[in-house]
C-alpha positions as CSV (number, residue, x, y, z in Angstrom):
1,X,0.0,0.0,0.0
2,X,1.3,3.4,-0.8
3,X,0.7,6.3,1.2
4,X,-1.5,8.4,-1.1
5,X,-3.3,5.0,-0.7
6,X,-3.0,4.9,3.3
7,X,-4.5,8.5,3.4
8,X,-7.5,8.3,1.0
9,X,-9.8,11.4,0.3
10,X,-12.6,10.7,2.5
11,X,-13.0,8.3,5.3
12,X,-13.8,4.8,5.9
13,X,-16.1,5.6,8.3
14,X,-19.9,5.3,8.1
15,X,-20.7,9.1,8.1
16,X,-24.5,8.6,9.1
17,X,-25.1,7.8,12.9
18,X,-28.5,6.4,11.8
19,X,-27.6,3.6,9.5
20,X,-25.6,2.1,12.8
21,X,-27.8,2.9,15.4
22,X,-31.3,1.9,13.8
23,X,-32.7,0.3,16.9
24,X,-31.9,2.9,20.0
25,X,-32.3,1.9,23.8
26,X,-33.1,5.4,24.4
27,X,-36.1,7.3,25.9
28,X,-38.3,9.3,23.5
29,X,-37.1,12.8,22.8
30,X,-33.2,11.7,23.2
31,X,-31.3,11.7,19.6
32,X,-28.8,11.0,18.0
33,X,-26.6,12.9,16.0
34,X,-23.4,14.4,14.4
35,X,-22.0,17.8,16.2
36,X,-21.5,20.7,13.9
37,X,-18.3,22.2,14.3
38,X,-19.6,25.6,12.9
39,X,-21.8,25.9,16.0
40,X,-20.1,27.5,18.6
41,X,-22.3,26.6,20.9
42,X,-21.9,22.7,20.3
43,X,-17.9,23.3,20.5
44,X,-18.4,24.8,23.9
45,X,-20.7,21.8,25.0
46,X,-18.1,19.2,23.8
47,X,-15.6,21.1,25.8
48,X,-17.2,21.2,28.9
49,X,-17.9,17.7,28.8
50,X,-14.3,16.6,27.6
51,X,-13.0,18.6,30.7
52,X,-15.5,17.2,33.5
53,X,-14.7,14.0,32.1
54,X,-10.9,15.1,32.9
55,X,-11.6,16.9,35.9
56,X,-13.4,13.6,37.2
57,X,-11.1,10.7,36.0
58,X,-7.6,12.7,36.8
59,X,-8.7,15.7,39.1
60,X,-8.4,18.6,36.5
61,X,-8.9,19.6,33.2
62,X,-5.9,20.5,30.5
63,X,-8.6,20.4,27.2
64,X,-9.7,23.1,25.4
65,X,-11.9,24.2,22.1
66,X,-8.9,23.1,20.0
67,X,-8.7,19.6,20.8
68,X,-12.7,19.5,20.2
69,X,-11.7,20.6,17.1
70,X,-9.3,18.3,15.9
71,X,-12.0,15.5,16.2
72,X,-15.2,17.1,15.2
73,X,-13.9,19.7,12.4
74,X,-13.7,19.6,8.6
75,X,-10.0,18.7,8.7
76,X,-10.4,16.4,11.0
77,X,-13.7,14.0,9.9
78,X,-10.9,12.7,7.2
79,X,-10.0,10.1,9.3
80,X,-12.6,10.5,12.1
81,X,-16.1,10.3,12.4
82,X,-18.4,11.5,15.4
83,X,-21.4,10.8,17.5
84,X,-23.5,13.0,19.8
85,X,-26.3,11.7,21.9
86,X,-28.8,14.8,22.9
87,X,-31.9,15.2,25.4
88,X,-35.1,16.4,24.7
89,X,-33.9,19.5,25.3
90,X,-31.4,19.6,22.6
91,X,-28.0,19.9,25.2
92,X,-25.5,17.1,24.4
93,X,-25.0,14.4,26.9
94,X,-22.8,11.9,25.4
95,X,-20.3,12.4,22.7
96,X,-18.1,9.3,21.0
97,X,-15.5,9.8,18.5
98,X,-13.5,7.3,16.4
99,X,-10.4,7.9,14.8
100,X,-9.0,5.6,11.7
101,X,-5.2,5.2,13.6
102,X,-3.8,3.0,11.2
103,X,-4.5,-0.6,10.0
104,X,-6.3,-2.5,12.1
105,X,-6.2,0.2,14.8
106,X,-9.1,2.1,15.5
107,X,-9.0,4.7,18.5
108,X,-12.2,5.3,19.8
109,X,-12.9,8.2,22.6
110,X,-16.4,7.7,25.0
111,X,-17.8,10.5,27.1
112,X,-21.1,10.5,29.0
113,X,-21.8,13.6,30.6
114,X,-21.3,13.0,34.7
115,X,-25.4,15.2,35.4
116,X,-26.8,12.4,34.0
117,X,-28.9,9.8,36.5
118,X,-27.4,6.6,35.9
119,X,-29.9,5.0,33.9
120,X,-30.0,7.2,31.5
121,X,-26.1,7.7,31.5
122,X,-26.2,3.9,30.8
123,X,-28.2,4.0,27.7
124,X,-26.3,6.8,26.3
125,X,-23.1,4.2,26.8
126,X,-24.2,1.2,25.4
127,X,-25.8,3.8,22.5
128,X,-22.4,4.5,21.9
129,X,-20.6,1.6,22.3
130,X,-23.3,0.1,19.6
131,X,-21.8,3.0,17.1
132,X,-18.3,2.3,17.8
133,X,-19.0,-1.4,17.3
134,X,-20.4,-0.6,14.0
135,X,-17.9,2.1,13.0
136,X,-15.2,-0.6,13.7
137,X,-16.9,-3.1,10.9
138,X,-17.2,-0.2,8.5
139,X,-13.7,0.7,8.7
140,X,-12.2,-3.2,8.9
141,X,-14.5,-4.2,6.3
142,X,-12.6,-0.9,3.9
143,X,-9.1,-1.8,5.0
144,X,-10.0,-5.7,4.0
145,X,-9.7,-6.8,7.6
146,X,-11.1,-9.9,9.1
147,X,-11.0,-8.7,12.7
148,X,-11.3,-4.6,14.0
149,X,-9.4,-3.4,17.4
150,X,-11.1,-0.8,19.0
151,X,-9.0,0.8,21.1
152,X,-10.0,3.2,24.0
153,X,-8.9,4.1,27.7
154,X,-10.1,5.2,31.4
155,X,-8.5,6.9,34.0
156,X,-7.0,4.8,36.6
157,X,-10.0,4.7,39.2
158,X,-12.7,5.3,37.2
159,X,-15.4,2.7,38.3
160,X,-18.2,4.3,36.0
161,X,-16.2,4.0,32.7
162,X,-14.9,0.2,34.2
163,X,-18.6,-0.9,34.7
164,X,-19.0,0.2,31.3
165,X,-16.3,-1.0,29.2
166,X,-16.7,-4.8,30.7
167,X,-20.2,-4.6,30.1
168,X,-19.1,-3.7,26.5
169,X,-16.6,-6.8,26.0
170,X,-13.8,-4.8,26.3
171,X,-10.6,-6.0,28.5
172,X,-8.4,-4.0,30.2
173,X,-4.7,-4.8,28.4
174,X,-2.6,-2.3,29.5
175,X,-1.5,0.6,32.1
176,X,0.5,3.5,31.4
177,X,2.3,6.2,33.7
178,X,1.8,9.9,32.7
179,X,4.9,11.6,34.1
180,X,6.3,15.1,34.6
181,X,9.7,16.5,35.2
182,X,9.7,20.1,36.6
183,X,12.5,22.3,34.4
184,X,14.4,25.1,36.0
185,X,15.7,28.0,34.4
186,X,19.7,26.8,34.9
187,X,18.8,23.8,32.5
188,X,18.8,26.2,29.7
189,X,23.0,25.4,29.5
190,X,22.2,21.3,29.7
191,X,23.7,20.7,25.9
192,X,25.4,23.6,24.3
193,X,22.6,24.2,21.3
194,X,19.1,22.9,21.8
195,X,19.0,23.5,18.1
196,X,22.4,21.0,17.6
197,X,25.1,19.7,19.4
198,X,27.0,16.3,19.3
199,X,27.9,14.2,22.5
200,X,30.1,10.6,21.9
201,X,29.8,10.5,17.9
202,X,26.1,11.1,18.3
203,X,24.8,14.7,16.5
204,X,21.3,16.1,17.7
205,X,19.2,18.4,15.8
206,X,16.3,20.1,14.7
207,X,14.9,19.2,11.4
208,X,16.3,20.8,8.6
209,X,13.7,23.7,7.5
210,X,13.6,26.7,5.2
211,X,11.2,29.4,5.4
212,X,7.3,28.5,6.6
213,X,6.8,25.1,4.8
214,X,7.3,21.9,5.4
215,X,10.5,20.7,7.0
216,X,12.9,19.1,4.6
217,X,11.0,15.5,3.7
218,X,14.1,13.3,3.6
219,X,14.3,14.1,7.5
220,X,10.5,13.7,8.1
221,X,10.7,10.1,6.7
222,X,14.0,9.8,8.5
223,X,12.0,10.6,12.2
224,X,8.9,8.2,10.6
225,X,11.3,5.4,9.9
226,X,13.2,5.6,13.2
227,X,10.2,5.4,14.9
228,X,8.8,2.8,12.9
229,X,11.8,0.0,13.7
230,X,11.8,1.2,17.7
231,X,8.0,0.3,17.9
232,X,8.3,-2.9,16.0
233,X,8.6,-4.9,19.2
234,X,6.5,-2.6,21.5
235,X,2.9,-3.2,23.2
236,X,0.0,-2.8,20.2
237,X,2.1,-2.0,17.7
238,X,0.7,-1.2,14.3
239,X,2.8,0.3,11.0
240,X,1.5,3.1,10.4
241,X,2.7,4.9,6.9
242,X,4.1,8.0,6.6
243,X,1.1,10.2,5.0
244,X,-1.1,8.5,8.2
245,X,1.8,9.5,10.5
246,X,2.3,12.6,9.2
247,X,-1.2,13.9,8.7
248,X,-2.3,12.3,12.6
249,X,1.0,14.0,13.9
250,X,0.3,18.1,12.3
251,X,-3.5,17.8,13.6
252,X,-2.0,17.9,17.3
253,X,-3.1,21.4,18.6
254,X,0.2,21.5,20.1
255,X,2.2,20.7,17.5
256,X,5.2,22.5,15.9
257,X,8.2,21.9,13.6
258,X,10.7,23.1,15.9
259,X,10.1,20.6,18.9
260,X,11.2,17.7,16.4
261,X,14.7,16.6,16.8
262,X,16.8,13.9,14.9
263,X,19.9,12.1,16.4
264,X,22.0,11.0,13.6
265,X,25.2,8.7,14.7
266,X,28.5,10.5,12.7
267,X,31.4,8.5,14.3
268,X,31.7,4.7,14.9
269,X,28.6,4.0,13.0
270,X,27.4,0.3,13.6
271,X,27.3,-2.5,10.9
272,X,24.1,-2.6,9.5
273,X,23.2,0.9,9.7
274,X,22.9,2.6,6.7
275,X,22.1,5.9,5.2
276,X,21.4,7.7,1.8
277,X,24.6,9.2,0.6
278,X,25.8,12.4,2.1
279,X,23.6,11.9,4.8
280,X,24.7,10.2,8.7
281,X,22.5,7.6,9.6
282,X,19.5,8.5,11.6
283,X,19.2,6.4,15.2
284,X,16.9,8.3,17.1
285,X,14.0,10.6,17.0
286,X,12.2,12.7,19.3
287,X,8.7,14.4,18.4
288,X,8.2,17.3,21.2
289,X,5.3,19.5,21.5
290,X,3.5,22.5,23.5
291,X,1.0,21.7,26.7
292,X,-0.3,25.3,26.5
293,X,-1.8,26.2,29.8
294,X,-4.7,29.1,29.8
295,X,-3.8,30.3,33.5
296,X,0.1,29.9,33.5
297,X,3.5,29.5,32.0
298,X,3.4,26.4,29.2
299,X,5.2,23.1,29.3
300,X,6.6,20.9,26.9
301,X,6.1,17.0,25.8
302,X,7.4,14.3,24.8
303,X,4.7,12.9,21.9
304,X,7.2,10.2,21.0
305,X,11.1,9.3,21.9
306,X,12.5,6.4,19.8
307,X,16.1,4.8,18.9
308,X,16.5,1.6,16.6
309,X,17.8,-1.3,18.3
310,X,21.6,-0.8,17.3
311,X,22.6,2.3,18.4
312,X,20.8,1.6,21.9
313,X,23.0,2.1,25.1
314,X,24.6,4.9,23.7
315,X,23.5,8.0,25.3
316,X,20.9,8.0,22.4
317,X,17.4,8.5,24.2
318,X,19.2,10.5,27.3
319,X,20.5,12.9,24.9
320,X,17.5,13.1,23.2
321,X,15.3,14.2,26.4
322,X,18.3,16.6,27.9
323,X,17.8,18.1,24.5
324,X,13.8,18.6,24.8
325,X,14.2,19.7,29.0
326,X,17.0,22.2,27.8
327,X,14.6,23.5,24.5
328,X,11.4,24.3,27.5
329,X,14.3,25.9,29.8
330,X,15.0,28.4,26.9
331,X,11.6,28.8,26.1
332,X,10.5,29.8,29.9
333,X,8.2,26.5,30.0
334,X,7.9,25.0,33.7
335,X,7.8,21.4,32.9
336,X,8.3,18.7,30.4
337,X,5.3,15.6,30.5
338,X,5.5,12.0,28.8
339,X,3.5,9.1,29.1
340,X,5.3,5.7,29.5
341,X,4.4,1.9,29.4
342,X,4.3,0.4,32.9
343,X,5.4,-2.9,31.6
344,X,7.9,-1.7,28.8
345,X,10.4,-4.3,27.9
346,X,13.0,-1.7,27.2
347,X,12.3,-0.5,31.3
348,X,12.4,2.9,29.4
349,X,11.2,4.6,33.0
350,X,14.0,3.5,35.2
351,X,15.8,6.6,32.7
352,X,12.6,8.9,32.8
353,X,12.9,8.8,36.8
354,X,16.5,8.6,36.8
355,X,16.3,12.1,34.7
356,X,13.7,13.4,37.1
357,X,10.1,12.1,35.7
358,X,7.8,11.5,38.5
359,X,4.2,9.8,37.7
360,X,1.4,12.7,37.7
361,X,-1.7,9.9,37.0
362,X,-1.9,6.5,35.5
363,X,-4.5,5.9,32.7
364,X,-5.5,2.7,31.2
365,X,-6.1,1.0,27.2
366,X,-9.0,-1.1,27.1
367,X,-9.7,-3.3,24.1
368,X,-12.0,-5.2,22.0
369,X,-11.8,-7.0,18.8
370,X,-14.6,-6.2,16.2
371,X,-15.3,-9.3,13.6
372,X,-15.6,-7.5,10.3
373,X,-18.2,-9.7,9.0
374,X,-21.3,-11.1,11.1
């Protein structure tokens, strides 16, 4: 499959509610619907529930309008599609959103407002786990699939969303450690040029870019690749191509070309590492970008850290993450956040709390798998 292929025009997605959900367990005057990302209104409703569902599951709320908007808006239904379940009233009360990942990978988000009694909170949830269900066949059966993941998450703790999800057929497969490292201002002199600097026969840097466009494309698929082979052996790993990645990747609200840094080894390259001429091979890859906060000074992130199996153990990864802690120093940012697999093979956070990571809260990935057909 080529990428143009990967990313097609429109989505795979069944784009009308009503030809899944033909049969609804809902009381008369509730409906279902799509939102409409024009309405202000609606955007605001999303939000508020997106946050209470935050504030509830973790303790506070980080979303805002422009995450809404990267599932519900024009640009963003072309590889998502969107559910919204509203009362007589016409006020939204449940919203479910799926997102086309890559093959075989669908990522599904479920949100029942927390005013609801629970009986009707109930219906709204098995409503929407009905529509994911059926989403997940639409899309399987377009990719030529025999068998659809949806996959979803909780907050540690969340008994509500627990009940749910079982009742649902999904399992709980996986826990995951959102962590933080505070930055001070001194850590703006970590490595001598958050932009480049080299450290045993190992050069970091920025992306190579001219003017407001894209970044140059060999380095682009240079971070996709590297990231590709470090992921091979990790926890639900799918492949992923590079118009999928980097579509998925420039919808991030906080997203920006300068928090993307390569590490290319220059000296004492290892066999079997090979590179286009007049180019270092790349071993590592680090995607940053900005936690904007409304109320205080920003932070940074680390979206994704890799380094291909070769050119581990040698000060790849921690040169990597002093580079991204030294980039948020510079930039006046407080913190720098990344989430990490609680039962990584690689033990990746024995370095993440060895650097100064501490866990913030602990979420959860919950899945089920969709038979295409039947």
């Amino acid at each position: 499959m080529n990428d143009e292929e990967a990313l097609p025009e429109e989505n795979r997605f069944e784009s009308d509610p009503g030809e899944i959900l033909d049969d609804l367990p809902l009381p008369d005057g509730w409906e279902v619907g799509t939102p409409d990302a024009e309405d202000r209104f609606e955007v605001a409703r999303l939000t508020h529930l997106l946050r209470a569902h935050e504030r509830h599951g973790r303790g506070w709320a980080g979303a805002g309008v422009d995450d809404v908007l990267v599932e519900v808006s024009e640009h963003g239904l072309r590889t998502r599609a969107n559910v919204v379940i509203r009362d007589p009233e016409g006020s939204i009360q449940a919203w479910g959103s799926v997102h086309d990942r890559a093959g075989g990978r669908m990522l599904y988000s479920h949100i029942v407002s927390r005013e609801l009694a629970p009986p009707i909170a109930r219906k709204c949830s098995d409503a929407l786990f009905e529509w994911a269900a059926g989403q997940a066949r639409a899309v399987g059966e377009a990719r030529g699939l025999p068998t659809q993941q949806i996959d979803t998450g909780a907050f540690e703790g969340d008994e509500r969303q627990y009940e749910w999800l079982t009742r649902a057929g999904f399992r709980k497969v996986r826990t995951w450690w959102q962590m933080n490292r505070p930055v001070t201002p001194e850590e703006r002199d970590l490595v001598p040029d958050n932009e480049e600097w080299e450290a045993r026969g190992v050069r970091f840097r920025l992306v190579d870019r001219e003017g407001q466009g894209l970044p140059d494309e060999a380095d682009l698929r240079a971070v996709h690749d590297v990231l590709e082979q470090s992921f091979t052996d990790h926890f639900n790993n799918f492949e992923e191509s590079y118009a999928e990645f980097l579509h998925r990747l420039r919808e991030d609200p906080g997203h920006r070309w300068n928090h993307w840094w390569l590490a290319e080894m220059v000296e004492d390259v290892p066999e079997g590492l090979e590179a286009e001429e007049g180019r270092h091979p790349a071993v590592g890859a680090l995607i940053g970008t900005v936690s904007e906060n409304a109320t205080g000074p920003d932070s940074s992130y680390v979206s994704y850290i890799g380094v291909v199996e070769a050119a581990r153990g040698r000060g790849v990864a921690k040169g990597l993450l002093r580079t991204i802690i030294c980039d948020a120093a510079r930039r006046g940012r407080v913190g720098v956040g990344l989430e990490v697999d609680a039962d990584s093979s690689t033990n990746a956070h024995e370095l993440y709390t060895a650097m100064g990571w501490r866990t913030k809260y602990v979420t959860e990935s919950w899945h089920r798998d969709v038979p295409v057909e039947g």
